[in-house]
N, C-alpha and C positions, 0 to 999 in steps of 0.2 A: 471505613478508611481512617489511616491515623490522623490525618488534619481534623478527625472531627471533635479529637482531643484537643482541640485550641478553636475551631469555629465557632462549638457550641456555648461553653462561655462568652464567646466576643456575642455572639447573637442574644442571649440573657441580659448581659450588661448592659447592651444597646436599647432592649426592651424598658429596665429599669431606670435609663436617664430620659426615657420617653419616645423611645423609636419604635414605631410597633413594624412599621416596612424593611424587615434587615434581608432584602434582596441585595441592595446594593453590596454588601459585603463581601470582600474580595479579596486573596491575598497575594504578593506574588513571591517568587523565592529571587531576595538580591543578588546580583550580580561580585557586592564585594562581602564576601565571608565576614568581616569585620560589619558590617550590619545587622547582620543576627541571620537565622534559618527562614522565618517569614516577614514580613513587611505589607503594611496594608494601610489603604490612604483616605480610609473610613471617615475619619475626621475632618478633612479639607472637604469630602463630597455633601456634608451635613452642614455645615459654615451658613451658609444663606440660610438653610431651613430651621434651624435651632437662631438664629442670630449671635453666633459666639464665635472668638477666632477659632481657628483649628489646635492650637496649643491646648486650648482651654477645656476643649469637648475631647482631645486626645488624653486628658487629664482625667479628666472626670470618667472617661470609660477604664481605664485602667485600674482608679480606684474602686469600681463595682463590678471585677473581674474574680472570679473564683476558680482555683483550678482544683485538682487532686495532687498528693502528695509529690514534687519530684517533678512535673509535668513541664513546668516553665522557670528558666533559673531569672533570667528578668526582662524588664520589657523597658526598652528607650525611644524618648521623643523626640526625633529626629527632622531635621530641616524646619518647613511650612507645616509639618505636623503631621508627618510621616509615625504611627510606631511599629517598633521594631520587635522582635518577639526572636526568644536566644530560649532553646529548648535546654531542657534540665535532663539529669542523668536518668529518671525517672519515665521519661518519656520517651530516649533509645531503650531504656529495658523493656516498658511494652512492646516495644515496635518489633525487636527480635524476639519476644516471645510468638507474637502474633503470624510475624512470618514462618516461624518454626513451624506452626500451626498446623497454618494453612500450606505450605509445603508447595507443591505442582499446582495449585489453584491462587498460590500465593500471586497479585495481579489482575484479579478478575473480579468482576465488578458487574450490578445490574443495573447499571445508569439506561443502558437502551432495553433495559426487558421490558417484552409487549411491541415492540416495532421489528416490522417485518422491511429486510433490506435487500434489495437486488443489487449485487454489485455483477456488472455485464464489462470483460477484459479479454485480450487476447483477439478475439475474434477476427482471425486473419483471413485472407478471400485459399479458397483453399485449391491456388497456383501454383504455388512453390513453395520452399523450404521454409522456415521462420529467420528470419533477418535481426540482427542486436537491435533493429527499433521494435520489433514484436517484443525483443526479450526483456526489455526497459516496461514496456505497456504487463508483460505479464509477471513481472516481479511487484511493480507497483499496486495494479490490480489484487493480489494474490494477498500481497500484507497491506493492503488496508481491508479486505476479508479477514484477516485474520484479528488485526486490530477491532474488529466491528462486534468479533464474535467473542474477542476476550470483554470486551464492555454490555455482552447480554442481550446484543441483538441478534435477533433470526436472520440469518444469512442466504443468500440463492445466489449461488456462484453462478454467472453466463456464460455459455458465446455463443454470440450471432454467428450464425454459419454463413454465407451470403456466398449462395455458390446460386446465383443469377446476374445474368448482363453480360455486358460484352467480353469481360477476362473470360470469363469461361470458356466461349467461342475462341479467343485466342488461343487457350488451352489446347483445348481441340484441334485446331489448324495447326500447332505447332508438334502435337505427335505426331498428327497425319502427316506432315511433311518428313519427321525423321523414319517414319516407320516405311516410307517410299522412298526414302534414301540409303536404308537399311536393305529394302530391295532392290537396289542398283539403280536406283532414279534418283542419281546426283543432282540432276537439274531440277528434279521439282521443285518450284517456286516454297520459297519460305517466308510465314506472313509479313508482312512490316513488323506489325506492333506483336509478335512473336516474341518466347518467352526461351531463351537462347540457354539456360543453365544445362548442367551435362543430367538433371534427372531426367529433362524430358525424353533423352534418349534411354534411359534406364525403364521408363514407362514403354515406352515403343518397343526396345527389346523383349518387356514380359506379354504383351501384346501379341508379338511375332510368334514366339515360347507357345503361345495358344492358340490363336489363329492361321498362324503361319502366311501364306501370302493371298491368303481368299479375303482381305481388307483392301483392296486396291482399285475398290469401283467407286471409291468416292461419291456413294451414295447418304441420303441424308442420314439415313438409320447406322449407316459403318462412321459417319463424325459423330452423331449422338452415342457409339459405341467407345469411340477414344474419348469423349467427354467426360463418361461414366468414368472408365477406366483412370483417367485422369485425377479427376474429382478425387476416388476413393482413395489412389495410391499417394495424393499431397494428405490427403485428413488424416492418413493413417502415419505418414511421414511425421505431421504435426504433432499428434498424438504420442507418439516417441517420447520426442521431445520436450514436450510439459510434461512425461513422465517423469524424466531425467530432472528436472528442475521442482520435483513434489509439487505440482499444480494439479489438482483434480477438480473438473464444472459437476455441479448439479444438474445444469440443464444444458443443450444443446437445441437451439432453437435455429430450425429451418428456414431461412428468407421465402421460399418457396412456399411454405404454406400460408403468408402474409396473402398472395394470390389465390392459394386452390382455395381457401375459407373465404372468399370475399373479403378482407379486410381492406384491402388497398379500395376495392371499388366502392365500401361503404365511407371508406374516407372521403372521394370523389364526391359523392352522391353528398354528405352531408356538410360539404363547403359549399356546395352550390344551392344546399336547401338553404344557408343561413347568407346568399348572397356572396358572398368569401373567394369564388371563381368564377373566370369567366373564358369566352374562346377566342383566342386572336390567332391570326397568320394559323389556321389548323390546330393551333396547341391546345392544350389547357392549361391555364394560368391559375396561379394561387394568388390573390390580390391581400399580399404582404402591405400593402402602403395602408390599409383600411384596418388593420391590427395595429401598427405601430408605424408611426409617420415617419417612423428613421429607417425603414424595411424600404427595398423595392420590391415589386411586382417578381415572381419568379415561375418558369414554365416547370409542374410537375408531371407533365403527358406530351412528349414531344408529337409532332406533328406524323410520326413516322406509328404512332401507337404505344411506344417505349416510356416508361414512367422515368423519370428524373430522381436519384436516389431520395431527392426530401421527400418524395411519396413515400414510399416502405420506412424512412425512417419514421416518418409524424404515424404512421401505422403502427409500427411497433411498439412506439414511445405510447401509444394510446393504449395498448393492450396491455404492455407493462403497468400502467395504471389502474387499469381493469382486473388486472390478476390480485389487486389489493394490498400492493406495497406502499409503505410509510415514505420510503426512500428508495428512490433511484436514482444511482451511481455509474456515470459511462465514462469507462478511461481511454482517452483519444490524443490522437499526435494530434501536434501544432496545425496541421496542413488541414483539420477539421472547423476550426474557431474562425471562419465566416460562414460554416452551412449553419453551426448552433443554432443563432438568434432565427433562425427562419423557421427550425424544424418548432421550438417553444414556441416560438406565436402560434405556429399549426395547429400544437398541442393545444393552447392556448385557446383559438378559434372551435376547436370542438366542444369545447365547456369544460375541462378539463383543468385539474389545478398543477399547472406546468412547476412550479415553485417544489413540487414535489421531486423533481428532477437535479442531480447534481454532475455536473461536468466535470471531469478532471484532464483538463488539458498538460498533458507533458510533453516537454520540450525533445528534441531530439539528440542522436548519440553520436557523437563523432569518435571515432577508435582511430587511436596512433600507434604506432610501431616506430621505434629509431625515429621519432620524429617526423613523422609524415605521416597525414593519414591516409587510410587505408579506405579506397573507394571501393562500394556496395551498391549492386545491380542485377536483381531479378532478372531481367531480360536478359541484359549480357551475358550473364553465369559468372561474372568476375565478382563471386559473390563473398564475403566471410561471414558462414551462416553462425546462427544460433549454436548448432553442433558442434561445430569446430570451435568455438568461444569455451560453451560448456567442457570438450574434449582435451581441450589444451590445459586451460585455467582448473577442471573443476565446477559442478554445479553450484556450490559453497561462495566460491569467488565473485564467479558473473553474476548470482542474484545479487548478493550483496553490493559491488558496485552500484549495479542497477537502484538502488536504493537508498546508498549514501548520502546522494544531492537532492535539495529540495525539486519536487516534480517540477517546477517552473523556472528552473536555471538549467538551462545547457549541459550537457555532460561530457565530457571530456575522457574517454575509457582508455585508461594509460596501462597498454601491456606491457610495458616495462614492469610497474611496481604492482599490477596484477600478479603477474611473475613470479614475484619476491616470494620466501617464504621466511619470514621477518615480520619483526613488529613494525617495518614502515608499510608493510601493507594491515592496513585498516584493520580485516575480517581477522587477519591472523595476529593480529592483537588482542582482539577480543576472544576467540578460540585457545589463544594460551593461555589466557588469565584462568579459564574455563579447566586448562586439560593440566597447567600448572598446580590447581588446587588440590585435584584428582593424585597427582603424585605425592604431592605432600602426603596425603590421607595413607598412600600405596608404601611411601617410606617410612611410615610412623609403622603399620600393619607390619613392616617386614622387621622391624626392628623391638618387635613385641610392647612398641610401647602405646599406652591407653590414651585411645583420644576422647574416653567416655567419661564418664563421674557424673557429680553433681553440676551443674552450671550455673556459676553467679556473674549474669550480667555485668552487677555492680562494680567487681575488677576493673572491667573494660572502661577506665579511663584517661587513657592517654591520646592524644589530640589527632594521630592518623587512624585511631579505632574509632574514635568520636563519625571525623570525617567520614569513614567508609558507610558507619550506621547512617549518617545523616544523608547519604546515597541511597541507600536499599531503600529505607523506608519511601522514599519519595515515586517507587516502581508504579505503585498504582495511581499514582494523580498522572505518572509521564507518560502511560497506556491512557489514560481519560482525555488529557490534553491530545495526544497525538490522532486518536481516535476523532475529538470532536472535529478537528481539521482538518482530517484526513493526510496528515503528510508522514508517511514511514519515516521522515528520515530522524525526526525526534526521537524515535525508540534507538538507533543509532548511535546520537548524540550521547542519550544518556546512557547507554550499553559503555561509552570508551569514558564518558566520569566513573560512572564504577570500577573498568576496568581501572585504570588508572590511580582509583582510590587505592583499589588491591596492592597496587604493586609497590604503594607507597609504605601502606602496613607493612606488608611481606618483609620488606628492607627493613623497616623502622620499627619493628614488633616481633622480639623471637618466637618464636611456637612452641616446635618439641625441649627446646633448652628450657622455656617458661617452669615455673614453678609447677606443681601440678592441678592448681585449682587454677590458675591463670591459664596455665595448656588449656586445663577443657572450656575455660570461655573463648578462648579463641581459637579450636579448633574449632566451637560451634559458629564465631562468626564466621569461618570459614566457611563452613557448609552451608549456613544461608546465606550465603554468596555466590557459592554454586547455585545455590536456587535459583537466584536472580538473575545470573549469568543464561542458565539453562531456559529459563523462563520467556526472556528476553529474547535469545535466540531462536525460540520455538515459534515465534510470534513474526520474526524476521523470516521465517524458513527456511535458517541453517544450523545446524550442526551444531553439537557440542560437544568435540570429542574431549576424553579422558587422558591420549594420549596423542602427541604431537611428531 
């Protein structure tokens, strides 16, 4: 990484005025460009343990700092003893060498190599179509897999299938009824909690297509037939769909087999060996208060024989652990963060190290149109799916909304400026900056002039080239940061400073006019910009087109 061209001396120096612990050291990038490129507050954290102000020990590290030629133009002691570190011309010319480099890997990093990580997203019950709150769960899911694997961890993409309980049986009941009303029995009853969308009739018609009207005895084996049928024709629906949006799982895990393997009844069996359950009113209970005194008691086996979903989940959650992951990762809507704390103690109460387990609760998506929003209903069918979002906008579009806001603020999906095909929509601001460069390249080509030679960095200094390098180079700590918190939308943030640097050069830096030693340095930063841009986008999982 290039920071390690300014760490590694700050951790020498450290050594040398007698700090042998340089964990602590930290840096961050300021807020006001007039600061300098890094800032670190080394000096105030050592105050007590040297006995010296921070002024003093900021001093004295600075004078037993060594760099290589070019790497640091200088370093200021700022505030309670802040210093500030202002990178020299020396150290953007490694940084675009390095990028150059590394090219399509330029980004990637082996901070997680050796840790094995399940990230489990998506995993819709498979009823109906997928809904923009699937689409939020499977954008987010998808890039921070991706973020996981650009930082060198072994990745297991999920989904829980969970086609068990009672949706299912609604399923069911709700083709049986259209497929009897397809046969002229208007009046057959339609369930309550039926699943009103127009697929179910599209399920019942290919039903009809095959059986034609010998389904009409309403036997247990002709509902467990529209079940089936049910089932497969939403999975397959689903499956569309994460096509359309480049989402592909590794694994597809059965809720069903949590039962036919024993797992669920060995969960049973070894809450009750460790005291952990007990039977009230017919249930069975998981005595949550004797885990954690902030829990209450909770029934996971109703009285009816029916397990309570924290069964299969503390099941699952245990087997995931089993299968030997470092990390586990489950991206869940808001309407999940009161079963959490029950299903980890679960975890928990088996002996199990729950800690291994990471949540990512996001918040939910409210879609406007001309200022109203737009109400969404499985049951109803008054639904605006996943498809029609993707169909209208673009795969490109709706991921990246889905992405933009950190996972725990609300989202707001404005199809107005969705719409747009402008730099006031987000995505398409970074996509031109991308397909903007690509032309540049396309009109230089057509106008036979060379954007090749020799490349001397050292040209490149005027104050919006400075800026754009001092972007690029910063790709791989904003994939490390975004990675270690798990929040996509930092790759974002920093994709529209890049962009944004670009557009600033473009205007403020002639190109093809440049002299012709200046052209090819900065047609090369061009092209490592395309890098970044490309890079960036691949990690998001959208697009980079060439041409707009």
């Amino acid at each position: 990484m290039m920071y390690d061209y300014i760490i590694k001396p700050f951790e020498t120096a450290l050594k040398t005025i007698g700090v042998e612990d340089v964990s602590i050291l930290a840096f961050d990038i300021p807020k006001v460009a007039a600061h300098g490129d890094l800032s670190t507050n080394i000096a105030m954290l050592l105050a007590k343990k040297l006995g010296k102000p921070p002024r003093t020990i900021a001093q004295e590290i600075i004078e037993k700092l060594s760099f290589e030629a070019g790497i640091v133009s200088n370093f200021e002691i700022a505030g309670a003893g802040f210093i500030n570190v202002r990178f020299g011309a020396g150290y953007y010319e490694l940084a675009l060498t390095q990028i150059s480099k590394q090219h399509g890997d330029y980004g990637r990093t082996t901070t997680g190599k050796g840790l094995k990580v399940n990230v489990e997203y998506v995993s819709a019950n498979p009823t109906g179509l997928l809904h923009i709150g699937h689409g939020r769960n499977t954008a987010i899911g998808d890039t921070v897999a991706n973020l996981l694997e650009w930082t060198g961890h072994e990745v297991t993409r999920e989904y829980y299938f969970n086609n068990a309980g009672n949706q299912m049986n609604n399923l069911a009941l709700s083709i049986r009824a259209r497929y009897h009303h397809k046969a002229g029995e208007s009046d057959f009853p339609f369930p309550e909690d039926g699943y009103h969308g127009t697929y179910i009739q599209l399920i019942a018609d290919e039903i009809w297509e095959l059986h034609g009207s010998s389904l009409l005895d309403d036997s247990k084996e002709t509902l467990e037939l529209f079940r089936s049928a049910g089932e497969k024709w939403c999975f397959a629906a689903i499956m569309r769909t994460l096509d359309k949006m480049n989402v592909k799982q590794d694994v597809y895990y059965n809720e069903d087999s949590l039962y036919t393997t024993g797992k669920v009844k060995k969960v049973i069996e070894d809450l009750g060996v460790a005291g952990l359950s007990y039977d009230k009113d017919g249930a069975i209970w998981i005595a949550l208060s004797k885990i954690d005194e902030k829990l209450t008691d909770r029934v996971i086996v109703k009285s009816s024989g029916e397990p309570t979903y924290r069964l299969p989940d503390i099941a699952y959650h245990r087997d995931k652990i089993e299968r030997g992951f470092d990390l586990i990762i489950d991206i869940l809507g808001a309407d999940h963060i009161a079963t959490i704390p029950d299903v980890m103690a679960g975890v928990k109460a088996l002996g199990l190290d729950s800690s291994k387990i990471k949540v990512l609760i996001y918040q939910f998506v409210t879609l406007t149109e001309n200022g109203e929003q737009v109400k969404m209903s499985k049951r109803t069918g008054k639904s605006y799916t996943l498809d029609d979002l993707i169909e209208e906008l673009g795969a490109d579009v709706v991921r990246f909304f889905f992405i933009m806001r950190g996972i725990n603020t609300h989202l707001e999906f404005d199809l107005s400026l969705a719409r747009e095909q402008s730099d006031r929509n987000p995505v398409f601001y970074l996509q031109y900056a991308h397909a903007r460069i690509s032309s540049i390249f396309a009109n230089a080509a057509g106008k036979e002039i060379s954007t090749l030679g020799n490349v001397n960095f050292s040209l490149l200094n005027h104050t919006a080239e400075w800026q754009l390098i001092r972007s690029l180079q910063r790709f791989p700590e904003a994939i490390k940061r975004a990675s270690n918190q798990l929040e996509p939308q930092m790759i974002v943030e920093y994709l529209r400073e890049v962009a944004s640097s670009f557009h600033t050069f473009y205007h403020e830096c002639p190109i093809v006019r440049a002299e012709e030693n200046l052209r090819s340095a900065r047609f090369k930063l061009l092209e490592i910009t395309r890098i970044v841009l490309n890079n960036g986008l691949k990690i998001l999982g959208i697009s980079a087109p060439d041409k707009m």
